[in-house]
C-alpha positions in Angstrom: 0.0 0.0 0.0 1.3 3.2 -0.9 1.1 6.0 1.8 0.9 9.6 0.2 1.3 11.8 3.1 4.8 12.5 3.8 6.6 12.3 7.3 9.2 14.8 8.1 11.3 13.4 11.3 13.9 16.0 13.2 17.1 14.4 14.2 18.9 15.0 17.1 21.4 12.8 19.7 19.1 9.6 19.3 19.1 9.2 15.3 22.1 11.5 13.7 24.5 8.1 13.2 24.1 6.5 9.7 22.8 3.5 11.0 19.6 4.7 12.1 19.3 7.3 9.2 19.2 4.3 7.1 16.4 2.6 9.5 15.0 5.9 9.1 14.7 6.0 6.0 13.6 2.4 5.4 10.6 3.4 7.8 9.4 6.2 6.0 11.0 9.3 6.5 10.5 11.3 3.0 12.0 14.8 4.4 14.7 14.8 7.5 14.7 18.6 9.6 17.8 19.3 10.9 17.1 22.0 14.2 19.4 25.0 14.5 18.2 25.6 17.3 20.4 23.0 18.7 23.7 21.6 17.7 26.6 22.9 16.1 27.3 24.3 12.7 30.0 21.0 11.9 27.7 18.5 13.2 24.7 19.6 10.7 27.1 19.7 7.9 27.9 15.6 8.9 24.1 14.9 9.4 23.6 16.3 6.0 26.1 14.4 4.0 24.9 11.4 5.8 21.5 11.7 4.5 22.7 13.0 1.3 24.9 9.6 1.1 22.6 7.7 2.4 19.2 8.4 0.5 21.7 8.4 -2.5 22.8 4.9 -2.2 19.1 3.6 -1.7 18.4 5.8 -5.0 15.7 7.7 -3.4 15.1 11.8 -3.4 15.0 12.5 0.7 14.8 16.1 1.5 16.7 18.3 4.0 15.2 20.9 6.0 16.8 23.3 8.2 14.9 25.0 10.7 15.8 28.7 12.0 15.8 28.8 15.3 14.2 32.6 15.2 13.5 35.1 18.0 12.9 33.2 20.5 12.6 35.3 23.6 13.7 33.2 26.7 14.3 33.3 30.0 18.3 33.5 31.0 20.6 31.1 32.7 19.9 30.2 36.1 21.9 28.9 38.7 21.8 25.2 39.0 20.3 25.2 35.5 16.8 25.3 37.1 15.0 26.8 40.0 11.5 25.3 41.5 8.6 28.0 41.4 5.9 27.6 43.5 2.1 29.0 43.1 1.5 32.4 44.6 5.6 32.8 44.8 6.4 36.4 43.8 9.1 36.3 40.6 10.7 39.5 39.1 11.6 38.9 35.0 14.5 41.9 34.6 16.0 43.3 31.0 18.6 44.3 33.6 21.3 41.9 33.0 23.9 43.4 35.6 21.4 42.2 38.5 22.2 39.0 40.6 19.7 36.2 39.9 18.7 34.5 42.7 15.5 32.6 44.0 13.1 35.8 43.0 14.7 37.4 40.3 14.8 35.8 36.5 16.8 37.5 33.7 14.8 38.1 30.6 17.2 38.9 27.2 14.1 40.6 25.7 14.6 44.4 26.1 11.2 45.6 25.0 9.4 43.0 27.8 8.9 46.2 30.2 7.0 47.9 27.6 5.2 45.0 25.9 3.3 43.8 28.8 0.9 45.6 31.8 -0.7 44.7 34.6 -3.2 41.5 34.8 -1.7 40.0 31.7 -0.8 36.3 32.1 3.1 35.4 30.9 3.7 31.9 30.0 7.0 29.9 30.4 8.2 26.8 29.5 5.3 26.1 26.6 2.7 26.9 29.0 3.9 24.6 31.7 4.5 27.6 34.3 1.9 30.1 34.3 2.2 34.1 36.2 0.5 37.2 36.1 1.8 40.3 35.7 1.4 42.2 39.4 3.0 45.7 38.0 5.8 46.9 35.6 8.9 48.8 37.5 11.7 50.4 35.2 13.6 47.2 33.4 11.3 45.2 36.1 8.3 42.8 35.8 6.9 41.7 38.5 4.7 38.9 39.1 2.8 35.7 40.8 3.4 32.2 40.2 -0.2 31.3 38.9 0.8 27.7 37.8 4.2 26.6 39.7 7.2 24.0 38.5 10.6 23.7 37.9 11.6 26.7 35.5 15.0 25.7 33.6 17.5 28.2 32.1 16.9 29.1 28.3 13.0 28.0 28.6 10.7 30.3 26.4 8.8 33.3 27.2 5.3 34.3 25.5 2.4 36.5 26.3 -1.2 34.8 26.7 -3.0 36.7 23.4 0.6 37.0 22.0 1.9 40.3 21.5 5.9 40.0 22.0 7.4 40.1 19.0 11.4 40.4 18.3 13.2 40.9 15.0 12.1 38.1 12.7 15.8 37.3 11.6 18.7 37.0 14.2 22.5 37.2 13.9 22.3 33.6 14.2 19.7 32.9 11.9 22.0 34.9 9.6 25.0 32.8 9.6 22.8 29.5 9.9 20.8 30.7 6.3 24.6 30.8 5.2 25.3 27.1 6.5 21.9 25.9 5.0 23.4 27.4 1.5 26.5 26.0 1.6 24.7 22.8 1.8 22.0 23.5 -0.4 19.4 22.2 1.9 16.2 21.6 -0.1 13.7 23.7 2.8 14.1 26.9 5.2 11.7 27.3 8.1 11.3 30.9 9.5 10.1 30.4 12.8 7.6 33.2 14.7 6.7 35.3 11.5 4.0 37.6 12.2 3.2 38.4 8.6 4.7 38.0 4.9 6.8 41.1 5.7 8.8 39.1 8.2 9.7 36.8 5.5 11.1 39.5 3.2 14.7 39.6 4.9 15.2 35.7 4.4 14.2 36.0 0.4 16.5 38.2 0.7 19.3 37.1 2.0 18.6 33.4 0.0 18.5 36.1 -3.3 21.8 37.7 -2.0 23.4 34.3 -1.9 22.0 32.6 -5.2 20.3 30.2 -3.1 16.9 29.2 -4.3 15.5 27.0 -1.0 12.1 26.5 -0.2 10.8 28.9 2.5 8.6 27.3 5.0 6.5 29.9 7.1 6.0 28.2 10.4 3.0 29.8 11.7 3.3 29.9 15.8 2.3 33.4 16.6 -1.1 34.7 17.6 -0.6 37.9 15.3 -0.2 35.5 12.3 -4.1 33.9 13.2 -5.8 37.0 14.0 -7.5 37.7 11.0 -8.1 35.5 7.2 -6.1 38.5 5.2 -3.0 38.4 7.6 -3.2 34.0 7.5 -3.5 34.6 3.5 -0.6 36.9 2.8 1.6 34.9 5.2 0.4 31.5 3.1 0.9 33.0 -0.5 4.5 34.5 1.1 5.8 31.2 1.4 6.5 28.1 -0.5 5.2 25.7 2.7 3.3 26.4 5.5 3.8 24.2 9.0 1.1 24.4 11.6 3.7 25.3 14.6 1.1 23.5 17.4 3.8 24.3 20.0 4.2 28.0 20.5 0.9 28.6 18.5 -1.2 26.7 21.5 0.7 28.5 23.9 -0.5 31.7 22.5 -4.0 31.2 21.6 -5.0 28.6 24.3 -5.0 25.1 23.7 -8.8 24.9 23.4 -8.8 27.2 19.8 -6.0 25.4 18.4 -7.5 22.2 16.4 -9.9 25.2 14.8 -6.8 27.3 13.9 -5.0 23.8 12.8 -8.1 22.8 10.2 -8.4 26.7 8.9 -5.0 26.4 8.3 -4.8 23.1 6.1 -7.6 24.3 4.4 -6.5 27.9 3.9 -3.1 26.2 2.5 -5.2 23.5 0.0 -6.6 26.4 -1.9 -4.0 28.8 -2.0 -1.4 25.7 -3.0 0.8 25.7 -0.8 1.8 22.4 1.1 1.5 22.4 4.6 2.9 20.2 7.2 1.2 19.3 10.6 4.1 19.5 13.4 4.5 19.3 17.3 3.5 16.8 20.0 1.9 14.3 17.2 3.6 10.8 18.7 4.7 12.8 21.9 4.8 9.9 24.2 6.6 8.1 22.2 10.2 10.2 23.4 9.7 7.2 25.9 7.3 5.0 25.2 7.4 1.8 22.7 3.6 2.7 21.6 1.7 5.8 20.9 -1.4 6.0 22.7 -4.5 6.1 21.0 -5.4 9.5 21.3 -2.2 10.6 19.0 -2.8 8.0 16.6 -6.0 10.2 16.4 -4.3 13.5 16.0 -2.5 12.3 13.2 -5.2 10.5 11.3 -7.2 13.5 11.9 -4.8 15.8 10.6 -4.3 13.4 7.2 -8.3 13.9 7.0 -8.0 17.1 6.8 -5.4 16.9 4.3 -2.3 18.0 5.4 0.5 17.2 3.0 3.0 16.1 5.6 3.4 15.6 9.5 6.1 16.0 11.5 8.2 13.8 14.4 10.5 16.6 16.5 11.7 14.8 19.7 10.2 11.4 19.3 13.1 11.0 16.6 15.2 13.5 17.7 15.9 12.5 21.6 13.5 9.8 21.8 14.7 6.4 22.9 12.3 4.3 20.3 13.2 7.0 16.7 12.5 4.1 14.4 9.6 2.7 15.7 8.3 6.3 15.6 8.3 6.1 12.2 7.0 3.1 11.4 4.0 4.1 14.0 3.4 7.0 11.9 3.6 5.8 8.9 0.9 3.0 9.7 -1.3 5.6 10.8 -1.1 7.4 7.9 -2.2 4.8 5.6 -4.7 4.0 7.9 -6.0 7.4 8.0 -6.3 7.3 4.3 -8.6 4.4 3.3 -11.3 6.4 4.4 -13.1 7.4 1.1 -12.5 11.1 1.9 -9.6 10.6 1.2 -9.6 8.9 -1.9 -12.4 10.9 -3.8 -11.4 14.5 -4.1 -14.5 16.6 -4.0 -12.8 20.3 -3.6 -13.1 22.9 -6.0 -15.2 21.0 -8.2 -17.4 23.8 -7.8 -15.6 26.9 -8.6 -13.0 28.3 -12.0 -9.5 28.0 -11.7 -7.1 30.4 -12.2 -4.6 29.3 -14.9 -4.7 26.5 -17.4 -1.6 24.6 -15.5 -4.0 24.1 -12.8 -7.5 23.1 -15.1 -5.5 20.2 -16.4 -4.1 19.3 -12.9 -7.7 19.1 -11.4 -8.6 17.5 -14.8 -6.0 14.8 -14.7 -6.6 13.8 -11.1 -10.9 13.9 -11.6 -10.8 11.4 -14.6 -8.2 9.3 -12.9 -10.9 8.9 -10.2 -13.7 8.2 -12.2 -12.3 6.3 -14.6 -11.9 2.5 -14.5 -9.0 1.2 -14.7 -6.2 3.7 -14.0 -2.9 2.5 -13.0 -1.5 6.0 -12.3 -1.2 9.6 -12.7 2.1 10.5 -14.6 3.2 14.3 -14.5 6.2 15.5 -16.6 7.2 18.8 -15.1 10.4 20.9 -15.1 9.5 23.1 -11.8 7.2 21.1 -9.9 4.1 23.0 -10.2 1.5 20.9 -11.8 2.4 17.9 -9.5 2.3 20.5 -6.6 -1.3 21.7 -7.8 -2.2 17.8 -8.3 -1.3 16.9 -4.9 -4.0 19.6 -3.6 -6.5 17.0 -5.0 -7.5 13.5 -2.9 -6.8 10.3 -5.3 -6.1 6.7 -4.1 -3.5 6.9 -6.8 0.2 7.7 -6.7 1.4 10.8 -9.1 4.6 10.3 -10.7 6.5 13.2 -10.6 9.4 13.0 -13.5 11.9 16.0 -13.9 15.4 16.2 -15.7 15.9 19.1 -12.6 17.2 17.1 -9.2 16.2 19.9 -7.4 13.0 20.1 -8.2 13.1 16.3 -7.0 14.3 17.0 -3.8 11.4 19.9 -3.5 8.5 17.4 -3.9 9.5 15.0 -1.3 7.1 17.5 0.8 4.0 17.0 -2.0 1.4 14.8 -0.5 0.9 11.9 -2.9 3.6 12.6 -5.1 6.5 10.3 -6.3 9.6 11.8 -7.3 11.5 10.4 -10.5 14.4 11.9 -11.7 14.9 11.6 -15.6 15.4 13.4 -18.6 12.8 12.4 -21.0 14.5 14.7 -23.8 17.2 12.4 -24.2 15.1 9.6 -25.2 14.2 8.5 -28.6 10.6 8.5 -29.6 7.7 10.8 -28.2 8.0 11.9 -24.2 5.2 9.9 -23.3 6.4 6.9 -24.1 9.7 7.8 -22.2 7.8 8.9 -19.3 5.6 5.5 -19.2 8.9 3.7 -19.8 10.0 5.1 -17.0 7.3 4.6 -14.4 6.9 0.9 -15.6 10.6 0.3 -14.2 8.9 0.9 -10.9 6.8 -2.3 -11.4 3.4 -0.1 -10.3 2.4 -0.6 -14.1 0.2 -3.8 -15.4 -0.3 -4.2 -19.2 -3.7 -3.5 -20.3 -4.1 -0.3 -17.2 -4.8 2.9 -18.2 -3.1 5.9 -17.0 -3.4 10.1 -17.3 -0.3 11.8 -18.2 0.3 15.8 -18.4 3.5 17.3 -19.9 4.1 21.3 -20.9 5.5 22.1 -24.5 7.9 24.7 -23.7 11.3 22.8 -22.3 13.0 24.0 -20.3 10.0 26.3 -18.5 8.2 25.6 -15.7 4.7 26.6 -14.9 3.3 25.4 -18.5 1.7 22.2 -19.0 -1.4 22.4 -20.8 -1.4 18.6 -22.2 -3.6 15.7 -20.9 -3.4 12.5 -22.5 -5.4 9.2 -21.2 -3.2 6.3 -22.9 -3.0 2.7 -21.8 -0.2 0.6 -21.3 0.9 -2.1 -23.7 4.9 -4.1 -22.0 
């Protein structure tokens, strides 16, 4: 059984050796997200010429993200790396670095904090796990109550309830670690805690600055970034791929809005065509249990339902003690998730006009493969991805072979929900191109003789963005 939604899995301590990047690899793992949030710059350039070694010798396409780690404001070090906090404990958050931190006092390397909070407002650390309220703001001081107590360690982040503390969007580190993802041509960059599309107009460009044409992946974590459907929109159509952040996001708008925000999001990315990827907490007990429980086997099927393109392992593969099996767990789900005949029957935009011919013959090759006897698969010669990125918008039980002389453009739609990557230059092959391109596919051993399949192909080489050919052929060996 083929599974068509994509797994992206973060590695970290447990998984960076080759062994289990193969076992990885074997188990599913279509995209691999190196964290620059942690680690140094040496060990992601090993990680990524493992998996670039790796994935080579199994002659797959398996793509690399790199993940910005962003302006995160945290709390500062503490002595003993942590400190217990107790409810109804009065704690002081400074900007003041040159005061002594002791069992009251918390330094905070967020200049603006003073300004960007009042009285009564309810500050969240650790992802929500300690809770305080704001008593009053004094100078470079904030002081407040322990509302929800635990054991606060140093670096842990700092967000507003209702969100509304917003740094930068690019850092001096995120900088030199765009450089790093350059210089190893990852295939994806996440921008972590954009607000809007303008926070994404430094990294464009920087990546234009350095002749470095990644993916950017808007990682949507930030209360400002939900507020409204026109601020959601122009921070989709800003990006390339769009991840549903759960972690900071939750923190920020409550736990109780967040699967509403998660489903307008999948479905504000379907129509506007961007892939999206579902990310946080997904397997979480996993960082230590064999099994997932039930209820995130749920969460993940859900989020395939409601046709997410990809979802996401971060510490379960990263520090967890079971990576593989993580995976694998996933990965059954997935398929799982999509026997149900929602999603195998694609009945969106059936009802409205589309907006170019590239994506009226994507829609059209995907609606007759469904509701046509017969069909073995839907084929898709493209140069830049785009029609196999507009078909994989549409629910099919079928794969969608994606060929493209461009290995790039390979490595880009690993993220495409449904879609196969297959690296070959049909130009170089005698006789027509859709003979090539069936030749090609039947290698794969998914073709039977006698099935029909849909093929679309552009007639400009060498352009992307152009097909306007659909053929319905069948297959003779």
């Amino acid at each position: 059984m083929i599974r068509r939604t994509k797994i992206v899995a973060t590695l970290g301590p447990a998984s960076s050796s080759a062994e289990v990047i193969s076992q990885l690899i074997d188990s599913g793992v279509n995209v691999f997200r190196l964290n620059f949030s942690h680690g140094s710059q040496d060990g992601h350039r090993q990680t990524a010429a493992l998996i670039r070694e790796i994935s080579s010798q199994k002659q797959g396409y398996v793509g690399i993200l790199g993940d910005l780690q962003g302006p995160k404001i945290r709390v500062g070090e503490i002595p003993n790396e942590s400190m217990q906090l107790d409810r109804d404990q009065l704690l002081t958050l400074t900007t003041d670095l040159s005061k002594t931190v002791d069992a009251t006092t918390v330094h905070v390397r967020f200049p603006p904090l003073p300004e960007s909070v009042g009285s009564g407002d309810t500050l969240l650390l650790d992802d929500g796990l300690i809770r305080l309220t704001v008593l009053e703001v004094e100078d470079k001081d904030v002081h407040c109550k322990v509302l929800l107590g635990g054991e606060l360690k140093s670096r842990k982040g700092l967000n507003r309830l209702g969100g509304g503390l917003s740094a930068p969007a690019i850092t001096e580190k995120d900088y030199k670690d765009i450089e790093l993802a350059a210089e190893l041509q990852l295939d994806f960059l996440a921008v972590s805690f954009p607000s809007s599309a303008d926070d994404l107009i430094p990294v464009r460009q920087e990546l234009a600055r350095l002749n470095y044409p990644a993916q950017v992946v808007a990682k949507i974590e930030r209360a400002e970034a939900v507020a409204n459907d026109a601020v959601l929109d122009e921070l989709i159509l800003a990006a390339d791929v769009v991840m549903v952040a759960r972690g900071d996001l939750g923190v920020e708008i409550g736990d109780a809005r967040l699967m509403g925000i998660q489903k307008k999001i999948i479905r504000r990315s379907q129509r506007l065509n961007r892939p999206v990827i579902t990310a946080t907490q997904m397997m979480e007990s996993m960082i230590h249990a064999p099994v997932p429980t039930r209820a995130e086997v749920f969460d993940v099927a859900n989020a395939v339902l409601d046709g997410t393109d990809a979802v996401m392992l971060s510490a379960e593969t990263a520090t967890g003690s079971f990576p593989v099996r993580a995976v694998t767990a996933m990965a059954d789900t997935c398929v799982g998730a999509e026997q149900h005949p929602d999603s195998q029957q694609s009945q969106q935009r059936i009802d409205r006009n589309f907006d170019n011919i590239e994506e009226n013959i994507a829609m059209s090759a995907i609606y007759a493969a469904n509701h046509m006897d017969n069909i073995g698969a839907i084929i898709c010669v493209t140069e830049s991805g785009t029609t196999a990125r507009l078909m994989s918008k549409f629910n099919s039980r079928l794969p969608i072979y994606a060929i493209s002389r461009n290995i790039e453009t390979c490595y880009r739609m690993t993220l495409y929900r449904g879609v196969i990557p297959i690296y070959f230059d049909v130009t170089q092959s005698p006789g027509d191109v859709y003979q090539a391109a069936l030749n090609r596919v039947a290698k794969t051993g998914s073709l039977t003789p006698g099935q029909r399949f849909t093929i679309t192909s552009g007639d400009i080489t060498g352009s992307g963005g152009t097909a306007n050919t659909l053929k319905i052929l069948e297959y003779t060996a």
